[in-house]
N, C-alpha and C positions, 0 to 999 in steps of 0.2 A: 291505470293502476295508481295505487296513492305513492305520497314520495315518498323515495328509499334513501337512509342515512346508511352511506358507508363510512366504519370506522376504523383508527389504527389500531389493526392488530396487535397481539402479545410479538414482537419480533423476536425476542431472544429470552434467556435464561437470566430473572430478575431485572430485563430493560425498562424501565418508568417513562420514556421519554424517546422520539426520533427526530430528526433534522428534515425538512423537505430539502430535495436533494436537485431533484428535476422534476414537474410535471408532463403528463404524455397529452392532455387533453385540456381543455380551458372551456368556459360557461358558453354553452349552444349547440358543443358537439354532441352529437349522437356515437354509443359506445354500444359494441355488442357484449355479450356475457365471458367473461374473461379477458376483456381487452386490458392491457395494461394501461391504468391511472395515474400512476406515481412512485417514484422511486425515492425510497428513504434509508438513513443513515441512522445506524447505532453504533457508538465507538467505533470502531473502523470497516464493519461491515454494512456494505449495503444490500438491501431489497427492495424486488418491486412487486405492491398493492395489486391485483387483478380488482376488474368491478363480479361483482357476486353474481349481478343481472344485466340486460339489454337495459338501455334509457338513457335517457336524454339530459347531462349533464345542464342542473341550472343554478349550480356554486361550489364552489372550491372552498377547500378550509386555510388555507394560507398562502404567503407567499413563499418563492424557495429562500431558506437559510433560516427559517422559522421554525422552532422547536413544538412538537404537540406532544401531549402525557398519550400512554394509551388508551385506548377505548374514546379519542376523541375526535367528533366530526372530520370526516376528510374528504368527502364528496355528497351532494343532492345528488340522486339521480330522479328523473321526471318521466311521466308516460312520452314516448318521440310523438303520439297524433298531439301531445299538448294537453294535456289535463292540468298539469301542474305547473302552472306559470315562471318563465324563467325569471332569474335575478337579472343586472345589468350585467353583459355580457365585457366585463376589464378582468380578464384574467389577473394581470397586472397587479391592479388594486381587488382584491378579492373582499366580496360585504362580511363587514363582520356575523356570528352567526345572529339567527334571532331570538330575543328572551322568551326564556319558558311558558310566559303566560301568552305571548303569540306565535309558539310554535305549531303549525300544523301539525293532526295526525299525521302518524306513520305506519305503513304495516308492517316494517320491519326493521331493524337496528341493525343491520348487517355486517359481521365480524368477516372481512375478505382474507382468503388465503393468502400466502405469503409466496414470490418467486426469488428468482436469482439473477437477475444480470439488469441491465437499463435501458429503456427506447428512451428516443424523442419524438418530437414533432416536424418535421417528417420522422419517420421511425429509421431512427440511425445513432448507432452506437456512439458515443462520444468523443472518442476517436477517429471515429467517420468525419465526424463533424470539424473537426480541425481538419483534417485532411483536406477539405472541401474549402474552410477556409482559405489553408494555406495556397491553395491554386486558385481564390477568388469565383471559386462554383457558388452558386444557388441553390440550395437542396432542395427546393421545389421545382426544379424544372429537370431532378435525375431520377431516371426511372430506376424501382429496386428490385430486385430478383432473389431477393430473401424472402426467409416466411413471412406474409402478413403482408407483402407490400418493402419490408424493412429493405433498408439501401446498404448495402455492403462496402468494403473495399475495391472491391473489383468493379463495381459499378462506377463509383468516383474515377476512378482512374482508365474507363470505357468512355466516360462524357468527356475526359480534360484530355484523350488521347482524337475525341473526335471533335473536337469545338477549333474554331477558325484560329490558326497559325499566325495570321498575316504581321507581320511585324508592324508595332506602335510604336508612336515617341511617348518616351514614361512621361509621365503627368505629376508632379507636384503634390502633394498632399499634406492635405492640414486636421485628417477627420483622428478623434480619439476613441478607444472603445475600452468600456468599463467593465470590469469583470469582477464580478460578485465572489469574493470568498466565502464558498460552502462547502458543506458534504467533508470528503476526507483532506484536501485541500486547505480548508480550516481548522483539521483536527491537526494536522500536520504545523501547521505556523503555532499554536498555541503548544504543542509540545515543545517544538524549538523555543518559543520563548520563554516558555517554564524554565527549559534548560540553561540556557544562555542567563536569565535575569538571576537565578536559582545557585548556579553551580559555580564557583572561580573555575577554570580549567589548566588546565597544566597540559604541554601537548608535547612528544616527546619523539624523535624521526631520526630511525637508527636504520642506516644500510645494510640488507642481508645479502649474502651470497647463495645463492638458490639453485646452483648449477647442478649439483649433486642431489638434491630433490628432484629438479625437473627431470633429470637423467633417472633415480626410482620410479616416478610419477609416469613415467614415457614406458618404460620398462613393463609397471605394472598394468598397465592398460591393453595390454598387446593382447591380456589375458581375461578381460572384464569379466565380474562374477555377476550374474543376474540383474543382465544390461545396464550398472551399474557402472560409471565412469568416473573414474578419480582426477577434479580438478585440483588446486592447490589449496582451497580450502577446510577438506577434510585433515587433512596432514597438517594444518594451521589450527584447527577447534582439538586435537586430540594431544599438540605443543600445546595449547592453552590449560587442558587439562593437568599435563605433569607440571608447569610452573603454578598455577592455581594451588594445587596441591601443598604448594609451597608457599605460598601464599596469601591465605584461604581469607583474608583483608578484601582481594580485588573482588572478590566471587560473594558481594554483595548489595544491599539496597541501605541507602538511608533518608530512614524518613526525618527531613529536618525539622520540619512542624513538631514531632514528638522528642528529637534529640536523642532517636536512636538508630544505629547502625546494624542491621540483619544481615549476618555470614549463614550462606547458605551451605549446607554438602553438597547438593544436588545442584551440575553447571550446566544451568538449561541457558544454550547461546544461543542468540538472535542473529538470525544473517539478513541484513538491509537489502530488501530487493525491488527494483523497479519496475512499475506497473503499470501497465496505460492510464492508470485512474493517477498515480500518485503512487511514493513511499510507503511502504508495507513490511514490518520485520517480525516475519515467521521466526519462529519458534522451535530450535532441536534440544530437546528437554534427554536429561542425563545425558550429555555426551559421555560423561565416565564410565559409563556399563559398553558405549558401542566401538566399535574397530571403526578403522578411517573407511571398510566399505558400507559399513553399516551409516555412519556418516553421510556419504556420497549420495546416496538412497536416500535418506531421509532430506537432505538438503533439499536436492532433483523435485520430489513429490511436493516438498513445502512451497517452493518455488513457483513451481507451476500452477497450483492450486491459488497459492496469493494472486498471480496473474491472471488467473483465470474467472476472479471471483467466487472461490469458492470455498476460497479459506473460513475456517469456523474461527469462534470469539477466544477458544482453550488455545489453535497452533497460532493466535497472533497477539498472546499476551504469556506471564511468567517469565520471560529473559532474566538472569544475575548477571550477560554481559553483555555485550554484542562485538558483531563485528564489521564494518562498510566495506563496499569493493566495487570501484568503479569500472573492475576487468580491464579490457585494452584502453578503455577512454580515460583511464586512472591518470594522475598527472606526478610528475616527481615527488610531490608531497603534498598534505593535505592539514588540514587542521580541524578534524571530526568531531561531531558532537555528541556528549556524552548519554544516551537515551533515559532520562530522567525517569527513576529516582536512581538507576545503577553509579555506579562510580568509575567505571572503564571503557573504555570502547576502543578495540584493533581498528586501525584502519590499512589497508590493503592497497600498494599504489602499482602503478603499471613495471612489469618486468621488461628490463634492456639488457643489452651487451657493453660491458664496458670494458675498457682496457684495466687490467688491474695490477701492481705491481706483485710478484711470487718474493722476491729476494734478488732476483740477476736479471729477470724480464716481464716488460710489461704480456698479460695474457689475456683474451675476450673472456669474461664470465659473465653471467648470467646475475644480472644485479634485481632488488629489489629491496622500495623504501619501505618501513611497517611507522606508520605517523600512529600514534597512542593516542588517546588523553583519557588525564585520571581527575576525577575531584578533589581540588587542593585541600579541601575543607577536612578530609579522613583519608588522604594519601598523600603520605609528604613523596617529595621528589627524590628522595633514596629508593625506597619502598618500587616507584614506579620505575627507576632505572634498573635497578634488580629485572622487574619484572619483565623489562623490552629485554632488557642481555640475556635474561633465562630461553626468549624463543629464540633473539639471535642465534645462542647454540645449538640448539632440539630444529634450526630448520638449516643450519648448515651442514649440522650434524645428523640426517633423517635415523639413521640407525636408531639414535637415541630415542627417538618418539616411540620405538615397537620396543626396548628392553623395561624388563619390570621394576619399577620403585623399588627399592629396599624397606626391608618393614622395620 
């Protein structure tokens, strides 16, 4: 057969441009029709490239962390008996492509479908791949029992529960190992430092008393509405609402470049969730229209989806605030970053028992730190103490989150 250009796909709605992220194949291999070729990055999601056809890889269009527009070279594929001579086989160093006037015919320009989640080489989920690390396995030498060959979890941990025990004397070491910033991992550092170079911050850590919510929160679960379960954060986005309301400054973006600041109506909060790939903050747009179960549900399915890979471009952008929460690993306090261009962000630290003084004796309550920060540049530090003391009361006080504002 003559050679086949695969190219990169349309991946998303108005995407110009993807990041190679991971390659599954490198110049020599032989690919069946569908096999995974590569896996790419647009803004925070990724997919992975199938080949269109069966053949015999004989070039790659780039290396990973390489940005390509659409529609551009991403794989030769060649006849496997050898019709079409391969490139030099350096994955590594990939040939640049060749000019127009000595490109061979093609019989086809092939636009590849689009998947969702990433192999490698062996085919093992990236997280596999650390795993392997961390116990010093070979993933060449673990057999996989997922589709296609792919090595799973339970495999890794079937090879390192049967590989010789025998006690060593640790050994010394000197080796370094470099790790390419790509894919979401780079999308992530170049946020933080938009933010950081971008924003002064002002960060603000005020003690709440949480005994009398977790005693609602404990209460109300006993009864869960449509397998829906009330953590602490819905009863925190729906506080956020009535002091926003009140202060309709925090519940927006500013873009500095133009020197203006957007108050939104609409408080569509980010909740910062962690992902085997990296940081990810889905998206619960009006929380003012939903109840804290409504909340709950929405949180749950964003969550899982970000984790899962499956979140779309719409639930992992529009935020006006966010909120971080390191759950139990949470630490007394934190110093959060503000998710640029918003101007706020809650941060959520881990709940204790503390001795508390009443008036006559000390008593165990249920403590917890909310560490803020506001953008000094359009929030002076009145404005943002306001706004901690407003949830301090709406989460001591839960009653208050379910009575209606006065009009």
């Amino acid at each position: 057969m003559a050679e086949i250009i695969v190219r990169l796909p349309d991946v998303g709605e108005g995407v110009a441009e993807a990041e190679l992220v991971e390659w599954s194949v490198q110049v020599g291999d032989v690919v069946r029709e569908d096999q995974i070729l590569v896996a790419v990055m647009t803004d925070k999601a990724t997919v992975e490239i199938p080949a269109p056809h069966a053949g015999r890889v004989t070039w790659v269009g780039g290396a990973v962390g390489e940005t390509l527009a659409v529609g551009s070279p991403l794989v030769r594929l060649g006849d496997v008996a050898g019709d079409v001579a391969p490139v030099a086989p350096d994955a590594a160093q990939p040939a640049a492509p060749p000019q127009k006037a000595v490109e061979p015919p093609l019989a086809s320009a092939a636009q590849a479908p689009v998947r969702a989640s990433t192999h490698s080489r062996p085919l093992a989920a990236p997280s596999v791949r650390q795993r392997a690390r961390d116990l010093g396995i070979d993933l060449r030498f673990v057999p996989g029992s997922g589709p296609g060959g792919r090595i799973v979890h339970a495999d890794v941990e079937r090879y390192s529960a049967g590989a010789d025990a025998a006690p060593v004397r640790p050994l010394a070491r000197s080796e370094v190992t470099e790790v390419k910033v790509v894919g979401l991992r780079r999308k992530i550092a170049e946020k933080m430092a938009l933010s950081k170079s971008r924003i002064p911050h002002i960060t603000i850590v005020e003690e709440v008393d949480v005994t009398a919510l977790e005693d609602l929160r404990a209460s109300l679960n006993k009864e869960p509405r449509e397998g829906a379960r009330l953590t602490l954060l819905p009863f925190l986005m729906r506080a956020m609402v009535k002091a926003l309301t009140e202060q309709p400054a925090l519940n927006a973006l500013f873009d500095d470049d133009a020197g203006v600041i957007r108050r939104h109506c609409a408080i569509n909060i980010g909740v910062a969730t962690q992902t085997p790939n990296g940081l990810l903050v889905p998206v619960v747009r009006n929380v003012e229209a939903r109840d804290v179960w409504d909340c709950a549900r929405e949180v749950d399915r964003l969550a899982n989806r970000a984790r899962d890979g499956s979140a779309t471009r719409d639930e992992l952008g529009g935020s006006t605030i966010t909120i971080t929460s390191l759950g139990a690993l949470g630490a007394i306090a934190t110093t959060p970053v503000i998710n640029y261009p918003e101007v706020a962000i809650v941060g959520v630290n881990r709940m204790a028992f503390r001795p508390m003084w009443n008036g006559t004796a000390f008593v165990p309550r249920k403590m917890m730190n909310l560490s803020s920060s506001f953008d000094h540049r359009v929030i002076d530090g009145w404005d943002a103490a306001v706004f901690v003391q407003r949830l301090k009361t709406l989460l001591e006080t839960p009653a208050l989150i379910f009575m209606e504002s006065p009009t």
